[in-house]
N, C-alpha and C positions, 0 to 999 in steps of 0.2 A: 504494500500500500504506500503511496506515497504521499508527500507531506509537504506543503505549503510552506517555504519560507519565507515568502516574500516581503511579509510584513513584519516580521523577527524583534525590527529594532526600529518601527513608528514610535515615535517620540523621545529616542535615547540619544542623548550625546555621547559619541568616544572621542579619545585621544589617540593618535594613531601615531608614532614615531618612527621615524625612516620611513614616510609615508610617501616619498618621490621613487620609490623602485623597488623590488623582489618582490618579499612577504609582505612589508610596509604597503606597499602598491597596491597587491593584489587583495591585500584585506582591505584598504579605503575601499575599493571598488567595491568589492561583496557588501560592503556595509553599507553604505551607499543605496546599491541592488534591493538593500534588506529595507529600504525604511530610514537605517542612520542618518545623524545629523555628524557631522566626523570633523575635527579638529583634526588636521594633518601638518606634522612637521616634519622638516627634512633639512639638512645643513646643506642643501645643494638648492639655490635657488632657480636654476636651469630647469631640474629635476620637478620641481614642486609647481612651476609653473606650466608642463607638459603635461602633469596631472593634472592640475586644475583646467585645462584645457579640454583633456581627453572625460573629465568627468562630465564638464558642464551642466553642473546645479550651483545654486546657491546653499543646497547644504552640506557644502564642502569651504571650511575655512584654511585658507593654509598660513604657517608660519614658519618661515625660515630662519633658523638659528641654528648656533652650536650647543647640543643639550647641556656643554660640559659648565655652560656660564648660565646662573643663576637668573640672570636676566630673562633667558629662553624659557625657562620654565616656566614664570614668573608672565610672560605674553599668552604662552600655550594655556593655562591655566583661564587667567583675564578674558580667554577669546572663546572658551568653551562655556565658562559662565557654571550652570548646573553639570556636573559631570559623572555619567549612568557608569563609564566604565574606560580601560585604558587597555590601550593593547600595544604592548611596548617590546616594538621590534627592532629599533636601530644598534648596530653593534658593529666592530671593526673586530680585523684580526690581528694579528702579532707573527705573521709572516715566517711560522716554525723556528721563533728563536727559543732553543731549547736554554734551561737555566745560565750555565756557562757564557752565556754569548746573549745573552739577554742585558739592555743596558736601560737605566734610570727612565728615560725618556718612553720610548714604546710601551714599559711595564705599565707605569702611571697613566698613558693615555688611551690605553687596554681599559683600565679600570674605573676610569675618569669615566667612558663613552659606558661600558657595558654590564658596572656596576653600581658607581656614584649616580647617576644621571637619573637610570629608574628608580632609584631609591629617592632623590631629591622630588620626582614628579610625584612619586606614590605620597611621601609626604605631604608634597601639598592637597592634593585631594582627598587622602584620608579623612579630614575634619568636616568635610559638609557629608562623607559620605556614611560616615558614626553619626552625625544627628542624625541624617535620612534612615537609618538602619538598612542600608542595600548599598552597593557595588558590586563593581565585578573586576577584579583584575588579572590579567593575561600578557606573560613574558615569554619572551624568544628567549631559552635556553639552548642546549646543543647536545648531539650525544656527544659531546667534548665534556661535557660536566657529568659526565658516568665514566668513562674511560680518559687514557692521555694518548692515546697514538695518533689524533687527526689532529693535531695542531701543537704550538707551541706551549711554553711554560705559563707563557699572559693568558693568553684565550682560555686555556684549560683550566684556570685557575679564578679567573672572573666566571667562568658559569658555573665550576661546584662553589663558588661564592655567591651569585644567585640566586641559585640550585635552594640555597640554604636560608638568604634573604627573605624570598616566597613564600618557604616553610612557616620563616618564623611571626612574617606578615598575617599569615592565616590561624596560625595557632593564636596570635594575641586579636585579630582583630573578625574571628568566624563566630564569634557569641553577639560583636555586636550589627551581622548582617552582611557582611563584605567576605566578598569569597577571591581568594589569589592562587594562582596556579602557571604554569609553564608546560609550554610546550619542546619536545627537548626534536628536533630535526636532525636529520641525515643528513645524507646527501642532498644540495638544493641549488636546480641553475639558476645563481643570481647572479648582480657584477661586483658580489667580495673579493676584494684582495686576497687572493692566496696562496701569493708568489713565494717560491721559498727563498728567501733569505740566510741560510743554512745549510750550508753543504754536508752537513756532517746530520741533519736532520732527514734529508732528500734521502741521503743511506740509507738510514735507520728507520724513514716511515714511508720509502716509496714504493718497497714489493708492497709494501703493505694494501698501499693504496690503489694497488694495480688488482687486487682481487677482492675490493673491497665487495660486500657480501651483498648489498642491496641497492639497485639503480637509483642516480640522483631523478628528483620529481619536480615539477615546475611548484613555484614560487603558490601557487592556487592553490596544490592539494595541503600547505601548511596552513594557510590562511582559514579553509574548512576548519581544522582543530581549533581555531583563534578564536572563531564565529562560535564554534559551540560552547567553550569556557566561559564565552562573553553571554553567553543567553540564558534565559532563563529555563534552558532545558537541561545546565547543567548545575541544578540547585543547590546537589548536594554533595555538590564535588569541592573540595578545596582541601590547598595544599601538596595539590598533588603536581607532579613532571613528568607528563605524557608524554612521552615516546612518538614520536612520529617519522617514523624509520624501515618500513616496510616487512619490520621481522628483525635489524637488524642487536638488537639487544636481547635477541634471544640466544644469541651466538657464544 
């Protein structure tokens, strides 16, 4: 039997982050398709302008800034006004600098973009969303934050910090009506960086990656997981890091 989404998210505001390409992209659009009203940010003003283009409604707000300055947050926030739910997808990677060869610079800005940032937005909307008794929140995790062989020391180490963030979001704040959770993806064609930078990393994780167990998916079939975390079909889920990986943590 099949089932009517279409009207999903009549009347909700999200925040959609890295909302000019991949997952970010493909979920404005679905939410969008659904009814949303979508605050969309993206550090690439190029990027956010093509979407607004390609979406053409008015309930689509975009904001371009770097999540890493307070100020971004701080418009993102200002521009959504009532805020039903976040769906917080932007993240860079760290270019397989394994520990040894990992330097000050990249570590901090790993964690700045893919830990600081949703933590700083989650904060500010926490407070309207404990009086209301309802949200929903929804993070791009990685199956980087279950294992270390896809990526660097930064990467792999900002999403089991995440991983954990989410956790601890729902355990203090699921009594009073806001449910948080992450989606943890595979393989996914978007346009991340993820040149290796590492030659001694490229050895050590490129068979790997040559027989990697489950085909990458387009940017849409993550965004499905995003949409259901965010609805209220998934009421009684929170806390959790869904796996979106085709099988491949069953390995």
């Amino acid at each position: 039997m099949s089932t009517d989404f279409s009207a999903r998210f009549t009347g909700k505001t999200i925040i959609v982050t890295g909302a000019g390409s991949g997952i970010g992209r493909a979920t404005t659009m679905r939410l969008l398709a659904e009814g949303a009203t979508v605050v969309g940010a993206d550090v690439s003003e190029t990027r956010l302008a093509e979407l607004m283009a390609d979406a053409g409604t008015d309930r689509l707000v975009g904001v371009a800034g770097d999540l890493t300055e307070q100020a971004t947050i701080d418009e993102i926030v200002s521009a959504a006004g009532t805020v039903d739910g976040i769906a917080s997808v932007a993240g860079i990677t760290d270019n397989w600098l394994p520990a040894a060869e990992m330097d000050d610079v990249t570590w901090q800005r790993v964690f700045d973009v893919n830990l600081t940032a949703p933590m700083r937005l989650t904060r500010a909307v926490l407070p309207q969303m404990i009086e209301r008794g309802s949200g929903a929140l929804a993070y791009v995790s990685s199956e980087a934050g279950f294992r270390s062989s896809i990526s660097g020391a930064g990467y792999t180490s900002s999403k089991h910090a995440l991983n954990g963030f989410v956790k601890s979001v729902a355990f203090y704040y699921g009594p009073k009506g806001v449910r948080a959770n992450a989606v943890a993806p595979g393989g996914v064609n978007t346009n991340i960086d993820v040149a290796f930078n590492s030659s001694y990393a490229l050895e050590r994780t490129g068979k790997l990656l040559e027989t990697m167990p489950t085909p990458s998916v387009e940017p849409g079939v993550v965004a499905k997981s995003l949409l259901w975390l965010l609805s209220d079909e998934a009421e009684n889920i929170n806390g959790v890091i869904l796996p979106s990986d085709g099988g491949w943590t069953t390995i």
